[in-house]
N, C-alpha and C positions, 0 to 999 in steps of 0.2 A: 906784342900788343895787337899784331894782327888779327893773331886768331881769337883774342877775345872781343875784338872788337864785332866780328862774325859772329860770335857766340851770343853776346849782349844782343846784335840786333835780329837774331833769329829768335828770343827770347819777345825782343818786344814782340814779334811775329805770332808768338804761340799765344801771347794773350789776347790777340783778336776774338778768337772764340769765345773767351770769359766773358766778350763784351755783347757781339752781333747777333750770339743762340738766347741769350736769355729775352735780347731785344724783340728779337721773333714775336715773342707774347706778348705788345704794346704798342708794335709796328710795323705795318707793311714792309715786305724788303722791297718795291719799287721807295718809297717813301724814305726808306732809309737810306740807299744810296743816292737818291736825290740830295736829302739833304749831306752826305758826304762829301759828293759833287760841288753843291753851294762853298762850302767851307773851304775846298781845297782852291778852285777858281776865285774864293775872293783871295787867297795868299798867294796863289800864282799871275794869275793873270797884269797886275801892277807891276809887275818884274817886267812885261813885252814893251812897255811905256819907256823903257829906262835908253833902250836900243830902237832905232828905226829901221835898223837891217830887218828885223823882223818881217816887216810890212811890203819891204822896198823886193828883199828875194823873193817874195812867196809868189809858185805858178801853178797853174794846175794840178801838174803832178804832185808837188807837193802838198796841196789840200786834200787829194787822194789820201795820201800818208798819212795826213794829220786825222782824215777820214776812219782809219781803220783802227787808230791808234787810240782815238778817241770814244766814237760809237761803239765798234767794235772790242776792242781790247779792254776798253775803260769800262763804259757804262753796260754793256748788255751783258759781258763775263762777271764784272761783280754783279750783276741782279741774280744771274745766271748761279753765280758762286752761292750767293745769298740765299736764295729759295731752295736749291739745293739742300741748305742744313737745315729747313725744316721738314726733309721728304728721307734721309737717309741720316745716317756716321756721322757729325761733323768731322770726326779724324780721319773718315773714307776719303770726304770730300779733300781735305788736306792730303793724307798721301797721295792723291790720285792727281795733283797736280806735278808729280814725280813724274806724269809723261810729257810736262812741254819741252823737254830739251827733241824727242822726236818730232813734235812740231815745228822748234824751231830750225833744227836740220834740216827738213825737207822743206818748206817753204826757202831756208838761207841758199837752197841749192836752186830752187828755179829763180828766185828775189835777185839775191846775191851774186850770184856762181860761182857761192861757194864749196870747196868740196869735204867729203866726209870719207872717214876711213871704212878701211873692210870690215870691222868687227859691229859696225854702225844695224845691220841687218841684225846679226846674230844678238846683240843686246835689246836690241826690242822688241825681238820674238821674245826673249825673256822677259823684258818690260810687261808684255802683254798678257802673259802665264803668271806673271804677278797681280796683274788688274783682275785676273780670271780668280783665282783665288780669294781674294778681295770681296769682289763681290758676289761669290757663289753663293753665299748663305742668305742672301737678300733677294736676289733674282731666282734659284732654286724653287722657289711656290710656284712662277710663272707656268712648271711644268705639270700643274694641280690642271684641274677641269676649271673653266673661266667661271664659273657659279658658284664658285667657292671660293669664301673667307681670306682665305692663305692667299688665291690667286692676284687678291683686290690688292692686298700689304705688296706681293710681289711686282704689281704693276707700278703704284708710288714709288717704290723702290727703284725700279728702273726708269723712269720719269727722273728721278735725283742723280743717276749717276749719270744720265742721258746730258742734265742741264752741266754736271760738274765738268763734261766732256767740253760741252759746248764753251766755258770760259777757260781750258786749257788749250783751246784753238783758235779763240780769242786772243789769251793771254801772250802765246806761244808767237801770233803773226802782229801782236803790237810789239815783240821784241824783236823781232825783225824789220818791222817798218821803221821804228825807234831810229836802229842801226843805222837803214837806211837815209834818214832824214839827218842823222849826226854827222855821215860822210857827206852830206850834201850843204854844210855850214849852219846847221843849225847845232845849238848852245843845248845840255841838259836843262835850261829853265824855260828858254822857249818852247821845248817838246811838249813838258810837262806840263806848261802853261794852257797851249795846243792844245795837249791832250784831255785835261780836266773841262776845260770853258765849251769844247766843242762835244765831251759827253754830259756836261749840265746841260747846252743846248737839246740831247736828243732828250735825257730824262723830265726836263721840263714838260716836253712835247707827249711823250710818252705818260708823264702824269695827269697830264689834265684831259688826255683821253679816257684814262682808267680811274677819275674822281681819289687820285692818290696824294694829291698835293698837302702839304704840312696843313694843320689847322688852328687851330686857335687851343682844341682839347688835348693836343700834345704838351706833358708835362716841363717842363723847367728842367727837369730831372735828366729824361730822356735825351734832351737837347745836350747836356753835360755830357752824358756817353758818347753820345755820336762825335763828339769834338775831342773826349778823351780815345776814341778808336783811331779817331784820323790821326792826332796828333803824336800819340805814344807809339801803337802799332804800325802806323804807315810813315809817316815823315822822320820821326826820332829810329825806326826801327831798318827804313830805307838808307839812314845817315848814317849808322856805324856801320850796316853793313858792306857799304860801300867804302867808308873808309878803313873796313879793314883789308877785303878785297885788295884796295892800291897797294897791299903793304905786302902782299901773302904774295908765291908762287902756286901756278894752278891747279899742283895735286894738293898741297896742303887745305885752300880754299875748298875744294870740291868737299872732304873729308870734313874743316869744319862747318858746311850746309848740311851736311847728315844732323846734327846738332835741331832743324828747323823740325823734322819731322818727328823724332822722339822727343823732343821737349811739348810740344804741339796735344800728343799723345797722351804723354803725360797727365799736361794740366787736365787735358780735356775727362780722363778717367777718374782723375782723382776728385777733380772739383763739378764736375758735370756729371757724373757716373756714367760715362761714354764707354763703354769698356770693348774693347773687340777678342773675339774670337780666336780658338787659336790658328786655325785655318787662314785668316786674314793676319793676323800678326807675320804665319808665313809669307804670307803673299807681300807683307808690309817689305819684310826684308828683303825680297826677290825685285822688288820694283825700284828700292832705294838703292840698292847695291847697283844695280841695270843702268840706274837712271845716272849716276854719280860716275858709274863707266864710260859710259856713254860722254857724258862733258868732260871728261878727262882727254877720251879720243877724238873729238871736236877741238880742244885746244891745242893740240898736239899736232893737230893736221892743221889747222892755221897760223 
């Protein structure tokens, strides 16, 4: 039941895209992860009420954590995430999250002290030979003359894999801080709670700088989506995956997250007409296989 349990929540995972690309054409991506942020802070945050360890532990260091995990990891990676798929792939920007496990390695080594195996180099040189293929067909114009047509698409293009970078360093150092704040007595609900209320804090801030805040012209409709993204894709899609996680051993697990990216793929081609190339389909396999090694030998050494 494990592995379907992984299977099922890397499924609700691929249907984010059905939801966030079409949203693009109705609504700002700061505006949409704001209101994200609203919805998940009002379900978490009433959980920190329940416990007063919450309030009683927390010191400096710790709001650091909560800092990174929050702003960082949370709200500026998914805006980051978000704008991304209106500039490039959305299934780029999806595979291309196949490099936070080297994020999260190298940060868990200075963070943590944790350590990594010998083979850790050599798979993401290959990781990286994978991103290169990826995105060769999209950045390739860049090498046109800058007055030319091609060059302009090729600049956007790298703008979008630039941003997707940006929330897989995001993504990568709030799974390490996470960590660190769980060895430090904090509860899964607390983090989470942490995490969402203190990245609705920056996007608030951040919206009413950029006149981005919800309005009154936002449909009834739209509202519907953003709470079926949160709700299906992220919270329902976050829960099996994790409960299949406890049940699996960590080659099996690894193997069925391969599942995230070709389902992902999929929908995205069939029902978005997203189709990629075959050169990047190589690249898809070169980076997933890499990346899926890579956390094998990560588990294996801890």
């Amino acid at each position: 039941m494990g592995f379907i349990f992984i299977i099922l929540g890397t499924l609700m995972w691929s249907f984010d895209t059905l939801i966030r690309y079409p949203l693009l054409a109705s609504l700002r991506p700061d505006t949409m992860v704001f209101l994200e942020h609203a919805l998940l802070t009002i379900i978490f945050v009433p959980l920190l009420f329940k416990t007063k360890s919450f309030f009683r532990q927390m010191n400096v260091r710790h709001l650091t954590s909560f800092l990174v995990i929050g702003v960082m990891g949370s709200a500026v990676s998914t805006l980051a995430f978000t704008q991304a798929f209106a500039l490039i792939n959305p299934s780029l920007v999806i595979l291309l999250q196949k490099l936070q496990p080297i994020v999260v390695i190298l940060l868990s080594v200075f963070i943590l002290k944790e350590k990594f195996s010998r083979r850790f180099f050599a798979l993401s040189a290959l990781a990286l030979i994978g991103v290169f293929l990826i995105s060769y067909p999209d950045i390739s114009p860049l090498w046109m003359t800058t007055n030319s047509p091609i060059f302009q698409t090729g600049s956007h293009a790298l703008l979008g894999y630039g941003l997707t970078l940006l929330a897989v360093i995001g993504w990568g150092a709030s799974t390490v801080f996470g960590k660190k704040l769980s060895t430090e007595g904090f509860n899964e609900n607390e983090i989470m709670a942490g995490r969402f209320s203190l990245g609705f804090l920056f996007l608030l801030v951040f919206c009413l700088s950029q006149s981005s805040l919800p309005t009154t012209e936002i449909s009834y409709d739209v509202y519907l989506k953003v709470a079926a993204m949160v709700l299906l894709s992220g919270l329902l899609g976050m829960s099996l995956y994790y409960r299949g996680l406890s049940r699996l051993p960590a080659h099996i697990s690894a193997i069925a997250e391969m599942f995230f990216p070709l389902s992902a793929v999929m929908i995205n081609w069939i029902f978005l007409g997203k189709a990629l190339l075959p050169i990047q389909i190589a690249g898809a396999i070169v980076l997933t296989a890499s990346s899926i090694g890579i956390q094998l030998s990560r588990r294996h050494t801890n």
